[in-house]
N, C-alpha and C positions, 0 to 999 in steps of 0.2 A: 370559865364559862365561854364558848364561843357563841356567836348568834350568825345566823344566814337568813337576815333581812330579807338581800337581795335575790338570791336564788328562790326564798319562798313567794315575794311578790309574784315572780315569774312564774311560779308552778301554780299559784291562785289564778291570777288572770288567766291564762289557760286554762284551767280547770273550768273556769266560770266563761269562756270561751268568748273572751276580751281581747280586744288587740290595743297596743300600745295607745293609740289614737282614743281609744272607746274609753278606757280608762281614764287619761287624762282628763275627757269632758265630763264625765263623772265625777272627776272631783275637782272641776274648775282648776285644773294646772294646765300645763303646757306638754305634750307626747316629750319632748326634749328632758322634760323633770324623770319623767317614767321611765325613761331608756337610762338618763344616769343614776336610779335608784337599781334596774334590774343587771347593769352593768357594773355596777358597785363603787359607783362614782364619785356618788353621793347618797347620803338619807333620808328621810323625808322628816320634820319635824314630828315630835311627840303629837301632834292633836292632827296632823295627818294620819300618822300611823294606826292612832283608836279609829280614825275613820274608813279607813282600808279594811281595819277589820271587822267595823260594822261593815262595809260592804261586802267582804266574803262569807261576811256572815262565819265568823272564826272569834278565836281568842287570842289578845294583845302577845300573849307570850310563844303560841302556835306562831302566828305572822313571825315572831322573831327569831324562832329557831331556838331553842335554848338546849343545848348541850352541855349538862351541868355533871361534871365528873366526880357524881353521887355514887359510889359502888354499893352503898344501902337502894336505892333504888330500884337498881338492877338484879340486888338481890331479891328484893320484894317479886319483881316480874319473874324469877326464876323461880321462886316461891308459887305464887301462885299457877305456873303451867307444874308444878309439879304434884298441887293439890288436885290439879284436873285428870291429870295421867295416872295420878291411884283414885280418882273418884273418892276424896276427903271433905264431906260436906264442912268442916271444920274451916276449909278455905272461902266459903260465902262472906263470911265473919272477916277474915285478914285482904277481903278484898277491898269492902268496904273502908275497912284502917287506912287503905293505900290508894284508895280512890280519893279519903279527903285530906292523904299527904300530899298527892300527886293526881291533883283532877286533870291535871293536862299533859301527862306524859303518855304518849299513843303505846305502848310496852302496858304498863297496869291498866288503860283504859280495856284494849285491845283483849289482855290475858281474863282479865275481871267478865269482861263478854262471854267468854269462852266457857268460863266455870258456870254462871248463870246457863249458859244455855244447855249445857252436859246435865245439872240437875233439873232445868227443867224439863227436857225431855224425858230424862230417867223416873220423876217424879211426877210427870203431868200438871204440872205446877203453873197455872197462866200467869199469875204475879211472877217469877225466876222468869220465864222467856219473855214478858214483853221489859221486864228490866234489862234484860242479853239486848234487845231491841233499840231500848233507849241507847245501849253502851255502843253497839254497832255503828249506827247514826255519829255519836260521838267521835267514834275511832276512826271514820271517814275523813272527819272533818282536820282530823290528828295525822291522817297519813302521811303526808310532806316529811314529817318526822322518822318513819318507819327505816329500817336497815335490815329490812330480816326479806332475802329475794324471791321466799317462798310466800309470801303475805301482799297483793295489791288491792287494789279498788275492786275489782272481777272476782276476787277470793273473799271481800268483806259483803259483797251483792248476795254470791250466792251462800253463805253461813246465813246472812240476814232472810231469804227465801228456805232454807231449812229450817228456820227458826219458825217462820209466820205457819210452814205446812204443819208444822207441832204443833201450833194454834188453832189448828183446823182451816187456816185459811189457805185452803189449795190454790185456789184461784189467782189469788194474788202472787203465790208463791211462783207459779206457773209463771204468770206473766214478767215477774222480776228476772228468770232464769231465761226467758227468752229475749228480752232486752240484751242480753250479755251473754250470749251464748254465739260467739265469734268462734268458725270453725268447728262447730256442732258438740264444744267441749261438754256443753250440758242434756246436750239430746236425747242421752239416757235416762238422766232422771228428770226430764220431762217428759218424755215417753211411759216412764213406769208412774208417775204423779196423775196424767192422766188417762192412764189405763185405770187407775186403782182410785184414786182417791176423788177424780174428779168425774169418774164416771163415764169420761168422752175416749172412747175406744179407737173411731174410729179417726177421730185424730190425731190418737196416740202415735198411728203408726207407720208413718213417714219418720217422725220426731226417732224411734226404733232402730226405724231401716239404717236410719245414717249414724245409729248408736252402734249398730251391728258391721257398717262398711269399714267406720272407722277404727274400733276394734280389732277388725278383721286386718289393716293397713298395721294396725299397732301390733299386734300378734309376729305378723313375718317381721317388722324389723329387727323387734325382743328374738327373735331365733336368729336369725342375722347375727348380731350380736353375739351371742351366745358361740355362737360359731366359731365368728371373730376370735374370740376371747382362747376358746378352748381349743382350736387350731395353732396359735402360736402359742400353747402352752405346751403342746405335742399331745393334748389329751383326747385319742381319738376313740377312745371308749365315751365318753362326755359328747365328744360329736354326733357320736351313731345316737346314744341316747337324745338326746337335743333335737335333733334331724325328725327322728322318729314320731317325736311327739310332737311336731310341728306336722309332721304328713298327716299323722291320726287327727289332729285336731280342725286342721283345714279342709283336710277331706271331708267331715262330718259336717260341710256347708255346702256342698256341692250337690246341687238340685238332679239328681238320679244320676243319668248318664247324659246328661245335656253339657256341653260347651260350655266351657267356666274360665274366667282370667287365674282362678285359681292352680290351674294345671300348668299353666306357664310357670307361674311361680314352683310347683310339689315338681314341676321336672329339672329347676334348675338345684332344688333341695337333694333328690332322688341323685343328680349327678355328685353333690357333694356326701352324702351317703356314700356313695360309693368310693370314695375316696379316703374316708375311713374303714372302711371295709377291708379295703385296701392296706392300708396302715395296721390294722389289724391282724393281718395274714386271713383275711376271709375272703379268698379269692374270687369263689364259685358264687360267693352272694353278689359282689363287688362286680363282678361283671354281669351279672342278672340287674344289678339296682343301673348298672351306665344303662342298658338295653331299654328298660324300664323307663329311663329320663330322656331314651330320642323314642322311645314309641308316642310316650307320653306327649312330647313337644310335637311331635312329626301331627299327632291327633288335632293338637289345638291349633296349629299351624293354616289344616286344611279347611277352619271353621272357627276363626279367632271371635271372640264373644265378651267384651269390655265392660259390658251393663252390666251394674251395681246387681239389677234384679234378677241376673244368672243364679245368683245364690239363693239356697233355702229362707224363706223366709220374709226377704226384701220385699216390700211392696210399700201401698202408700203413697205413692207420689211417682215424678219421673225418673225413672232407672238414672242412677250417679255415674259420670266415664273414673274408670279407673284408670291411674297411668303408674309403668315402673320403670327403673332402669337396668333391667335385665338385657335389655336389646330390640331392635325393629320386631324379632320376634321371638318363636320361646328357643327356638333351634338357637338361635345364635348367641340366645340367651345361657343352655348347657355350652355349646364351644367357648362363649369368652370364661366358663367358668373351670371348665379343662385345661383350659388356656393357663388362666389365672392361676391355675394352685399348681403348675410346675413341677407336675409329675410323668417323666417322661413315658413311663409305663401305660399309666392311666390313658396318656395321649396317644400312645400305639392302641389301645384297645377303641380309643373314638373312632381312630382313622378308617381302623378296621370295618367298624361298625355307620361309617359313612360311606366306606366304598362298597358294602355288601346292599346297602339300599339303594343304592347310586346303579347298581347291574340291576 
């Protein structure tokens, strides 16, 4: 059994947004007691420690960390996520078993949540979700225990506001998702909750727009990437394809023929197209897709256009600046990428095709 007293006092006070000093005078010690408790100096006696945990409003055994090198345990918790991923209502039953072996291990509190809420929403079931409810609240309280780096506080908020919108309570659900929607991670499904369920339309759609910018940001990187990947694999059949559906896809955002940050980007894509093309032995295409990526850049150049609300759709609120690092601009953006892929070929055809705009 290991226990981590000290690191979890530390992760408590914080949590409960305590400072050494604050703590102390709460429990009538000394700030010096509390730095040698979260420094692991020392530990606080037994009838401190229940009182800590009435303070954080926790269980004696949470506060202590208990790492008990149970491998039944763990199989219980592997158990039950695997009743959840074949939808085995048979796991409600083996949760409960393992809820009152292990009321305080965040692994079965946490997994036990998961299965209640999968059937209740499958089942419409208000008793299965507001129990997923009660367990959530729990598993909170249990997190300091967690090791799994895909599960935080922000990940347990928003299952708990999926839960409540299954309960019909939009409203609430809404406002739990905006609390914790750092970096607009939830904007879409606050945008679609209150298009839909809550009726408020026109407030949806800012909450949209920035579901839609951010998508949009996440889209070229995923091609990027892909790029990445399929370029030092030599597979440049995989890049044309990749390339292309990143053109088609982006392009299908671009508000008519108006000025888009997005052609900055399709022309530095357009030069990398062409460079498979290239690779390819698709000569005739490969030098129409470079041409295409300085007509392209040479466009956006003349009438650069950084608003969010350039693209189809955006509205709602004040147009978002988008920023990349393709370069100052989109030209320089295709040359550092001509540059970059170290094709002396490819580079005599840019040269060409900047000394023929340059006359």
């Amino acid at each position: 059994m290991q226990i981590r007293l000290s690191e979890n006092i530390r992760a408590q006070r914080r949590r409960h947004g305590l400072t050494q000093e604050q703590l102390a005078e709460a429990l009538g010690m000394t700030p010096g007691a509390v730095y040698k408790w979260e420094a692991g100096l020392s530990q606080p006696e037994l009838a401190v420690i229940v009182e800590l945990a009435d303070l954080f409003d926790t269980s004696v055994d949470v506060l202590l960390g208990y790492e008990m090198k149970d491998n039944r345990r763990q199989t219980a918790a592997e158990r039950l996520q695997r009743y959840r991923t074949e939808k085995d209502r048979t796991g409600l039953a083996e949760a409960e078993k393992a809820l009152q072996k292990y009321p305080n291990d965040f692994a079965i509190v946490y997994r036990s949540a998961a299965l209640y809420r999968v059937f209740g929403i499958v089942e419409a079931d208000e008793a299965l979700l507001r129990r997923a409810l009660t367990l959530l609240d729990k598993a909170r309280l249990l997190l300091p225990q967690n090791t799994d780096s895909k599960i935080n506080e922000t990940v347990l908020y928003a299952e708990t506001a999926q839960t409540l919108l299954a309960l019909g309570e939009a409203d609430k659900a809404v406002s739990l998702w905006k609390t914790h929607n750092a970096g607009g991670f939830y904007s879409h499904i606050i945008g679609s909750t209150l298009s839909s369920s809550c009726d408020r339309p026109q407030e949806a759609l800012p909450f949209l727009s920035d579901a839609l910018l951010n998508s949009c940001a996440d889209l070229v990187n995923i091609v990027v990437g892909y790029l990445n990947v399929y370029y030092k694999q030599r597979d440049f059949a995989a890049v044309q394809a990749v390339t292309q559906w990143g053109l088609a896809t982006l392009g299908g955002l671009r508000d008519g023929d108006k000025p888009c940050f997005l052609d900055k980007v399709n022309a530095s894509l357009l030069a990398c197209l062409a460079a498979a093309q290239k690779n390819c032995g698709e000569t005739d295409a490969a030098r129409a897709s470079l041409r295409q990526a300085q007509a392209l850049a040479a466009q956006f150049d003349a009438a650069p256009d950084y608003r969010g609300d350039a693209l189809r759709f955006v509205s709602g609120g004040e147009p978002a600046g988008i920023y990349d690092d393709l370069g100052a601009t989109a030209m320089d953006g295709v040359r550092k990428i001509v540059r970059d892929l170290d094709d002396a070929e490819l580079l005599t055809w840019w040269k060409e095709l900047d000394r023929d705009a340059a006359e």
